[in-house]
C-alpha positions in Angstrom: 23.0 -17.1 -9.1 19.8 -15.5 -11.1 18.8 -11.8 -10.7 15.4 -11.6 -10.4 13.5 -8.3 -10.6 10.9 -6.6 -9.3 9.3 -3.6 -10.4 6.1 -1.3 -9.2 4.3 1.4 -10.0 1.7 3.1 -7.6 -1.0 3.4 -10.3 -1.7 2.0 -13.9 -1.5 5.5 -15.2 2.8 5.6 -14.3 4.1 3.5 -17.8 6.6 5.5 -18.6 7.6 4.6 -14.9 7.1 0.8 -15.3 9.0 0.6 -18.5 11.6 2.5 -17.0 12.2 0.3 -14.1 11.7 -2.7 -16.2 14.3 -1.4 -19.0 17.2 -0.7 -15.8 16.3 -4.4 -14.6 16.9 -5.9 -18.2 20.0 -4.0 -17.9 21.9 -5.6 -14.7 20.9 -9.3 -16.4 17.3 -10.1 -14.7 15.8 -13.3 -16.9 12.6 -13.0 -14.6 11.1 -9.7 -13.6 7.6 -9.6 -11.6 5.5 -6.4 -12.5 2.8 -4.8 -10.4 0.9 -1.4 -10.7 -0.8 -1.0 -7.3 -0.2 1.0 -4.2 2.8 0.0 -1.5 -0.2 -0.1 1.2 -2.1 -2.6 -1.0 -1.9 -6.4 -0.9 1.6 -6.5 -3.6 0.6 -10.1 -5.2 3.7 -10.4 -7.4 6.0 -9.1 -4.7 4.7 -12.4 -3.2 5.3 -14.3 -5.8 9.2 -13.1 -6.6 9.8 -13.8 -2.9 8.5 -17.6 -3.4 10.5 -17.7 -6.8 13.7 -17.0 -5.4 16.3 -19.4 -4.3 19.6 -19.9 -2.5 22.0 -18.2 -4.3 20.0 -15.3 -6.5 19.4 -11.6 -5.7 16.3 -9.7 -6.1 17.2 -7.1 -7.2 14.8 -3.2 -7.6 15.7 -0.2 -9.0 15.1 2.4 -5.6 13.7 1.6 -2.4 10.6 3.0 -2.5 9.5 0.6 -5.0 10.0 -2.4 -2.3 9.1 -1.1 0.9 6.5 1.3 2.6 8.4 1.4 6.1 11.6 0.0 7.8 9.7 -2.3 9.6 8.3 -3.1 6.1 11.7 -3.6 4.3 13.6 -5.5 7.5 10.6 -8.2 7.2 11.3 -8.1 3.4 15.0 -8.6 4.4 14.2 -11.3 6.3 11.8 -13.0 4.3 15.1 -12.6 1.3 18.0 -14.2 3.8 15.7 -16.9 4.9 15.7 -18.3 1.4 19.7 -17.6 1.3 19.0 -14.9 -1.1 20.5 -11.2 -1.5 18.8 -8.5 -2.1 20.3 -5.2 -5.0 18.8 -2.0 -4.9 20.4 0.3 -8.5 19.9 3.3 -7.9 22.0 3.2 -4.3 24.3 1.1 -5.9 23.3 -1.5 -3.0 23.7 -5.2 -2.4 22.9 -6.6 0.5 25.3 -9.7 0.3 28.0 -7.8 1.1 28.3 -6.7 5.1 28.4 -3.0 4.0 25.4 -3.2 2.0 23.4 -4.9 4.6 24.3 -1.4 7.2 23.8 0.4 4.4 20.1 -0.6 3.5 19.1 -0.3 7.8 20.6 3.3 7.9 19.3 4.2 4.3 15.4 2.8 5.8 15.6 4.3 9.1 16.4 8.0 7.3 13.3 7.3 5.2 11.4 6.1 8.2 12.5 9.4 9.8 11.8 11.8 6.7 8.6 9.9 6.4 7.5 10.7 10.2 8.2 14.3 9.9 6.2 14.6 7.0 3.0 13.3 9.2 4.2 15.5 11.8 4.2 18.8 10.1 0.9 17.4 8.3 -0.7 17.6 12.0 0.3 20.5 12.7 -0.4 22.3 9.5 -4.5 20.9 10.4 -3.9 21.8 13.8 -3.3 25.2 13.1 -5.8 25.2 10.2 -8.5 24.0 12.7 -7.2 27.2 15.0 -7.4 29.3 12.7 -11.3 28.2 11.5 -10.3 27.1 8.2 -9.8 23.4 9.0 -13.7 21.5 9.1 -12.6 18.1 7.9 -14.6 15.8 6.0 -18.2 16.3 6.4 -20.1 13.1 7.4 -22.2 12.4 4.9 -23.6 8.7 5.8 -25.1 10.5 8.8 -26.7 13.1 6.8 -28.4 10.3 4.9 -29.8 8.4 8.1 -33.6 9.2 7.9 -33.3 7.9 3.8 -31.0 5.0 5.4 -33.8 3.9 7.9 -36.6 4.4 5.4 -35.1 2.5 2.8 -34.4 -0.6 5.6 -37.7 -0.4 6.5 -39.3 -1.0 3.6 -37.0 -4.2 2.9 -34.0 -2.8 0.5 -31.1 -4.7 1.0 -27.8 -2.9 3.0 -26.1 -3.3 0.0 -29.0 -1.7 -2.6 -29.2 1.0 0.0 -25.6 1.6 -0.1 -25.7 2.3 -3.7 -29.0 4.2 -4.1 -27.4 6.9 -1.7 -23.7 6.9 -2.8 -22.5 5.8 0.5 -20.1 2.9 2.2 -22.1 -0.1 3.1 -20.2 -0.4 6.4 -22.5 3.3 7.3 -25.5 1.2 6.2 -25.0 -1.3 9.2 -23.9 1.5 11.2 -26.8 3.6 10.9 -28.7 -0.1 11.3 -27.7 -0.4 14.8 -27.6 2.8 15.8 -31.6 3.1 15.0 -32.1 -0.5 16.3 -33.0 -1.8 13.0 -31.7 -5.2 11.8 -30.4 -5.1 8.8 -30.4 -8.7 6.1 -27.8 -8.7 4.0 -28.9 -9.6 0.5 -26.5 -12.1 -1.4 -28.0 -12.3 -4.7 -26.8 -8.5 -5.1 
């Protein structure tokens, strides 16, 4: 059996963070640690990677939940993905492990909470922007490609590329195509950019 350990931070600015989780993963014996600063929503490359690395017998093992998974759905696929290579999976700071039949409850009722807490939190979000909107002081985002759609057409006219266009006026280049169609113009990407 090998621990393996994974450890994330959100953004490169969480160290402190990092080398904490990596320090409590030295502790409980893991040889191999993967380490990844991005966002749970991004693609997580060397969560990837320590799933392909374990085997039969080990446990990957994190230091809190929210470090592995974004969602329930999320952690039950992660779950799976862990038992299909007859793995277990350890969680420290629940004091989880999921080879045991208690852990594995455990971990479902511990990710549907969070799944829960998680879609109350949008909930009262809405309605927070709801009642903002009510109230007049809610506008939202003000659509700036749009605003830019007589410079968008002039610039596509005169033969600048989508892309050049996109970063003349600041703006996504998925608007540029957009505001293409919209006006009827077509619009050549440029690959040389």
């Amino acid at each position: 059996m090998v621990n393996v350990g994974y450890a994330r931070t959100s953004t490169a600015e969480q160290v402190a963070g990092l080398e904490a989780q990596k320090r409590e993963l030295a502790a409980v014996g893991c040889g191999k640690v993967f380490v990844e600063q991005v966002s749970s929503v991004a693609e997580r490359e060397q969560l990837v990677a320590a799933l392909d690395y374990i085997r039969a017998g080990d446990v990957l093992v994190v230091t809190k939940l929210d470090r592995l998974a974004r969602s329930l759905r999320d952690l039950m696929e992660i779950v799976a993905a862990i038992e299909a290579r007859g793995a277990g999976l350890r969680i420290i700071a629940m004091n989880l492990d999921t080879t045991t039949p208690t852990g594995k409850l455990m971990l479902q009722v511990l990710g549907a909470v969070a799944e829960f807490e998680r879609a109350m939190m949008l909930e009262r979000q809405r309605e927070g922007i709801a009642k903002a909107k009510t109230d007049g002081k809610y506008k939202g985002r003000k659509p700036t490609a749009q605003a830019k759609a007589a410079e968008v057409e002039a610039l596509l006219k005169a033969g600048v590329s989508p892309t050049e266009v996109a970063r003349r006026l600041g703006i996504g280049r998925s608007s540029v195509y957009r505001i293409a169609t919209d006006k009827g113009i077509k619009a050549t990407p440029s690959y040389t950019q």
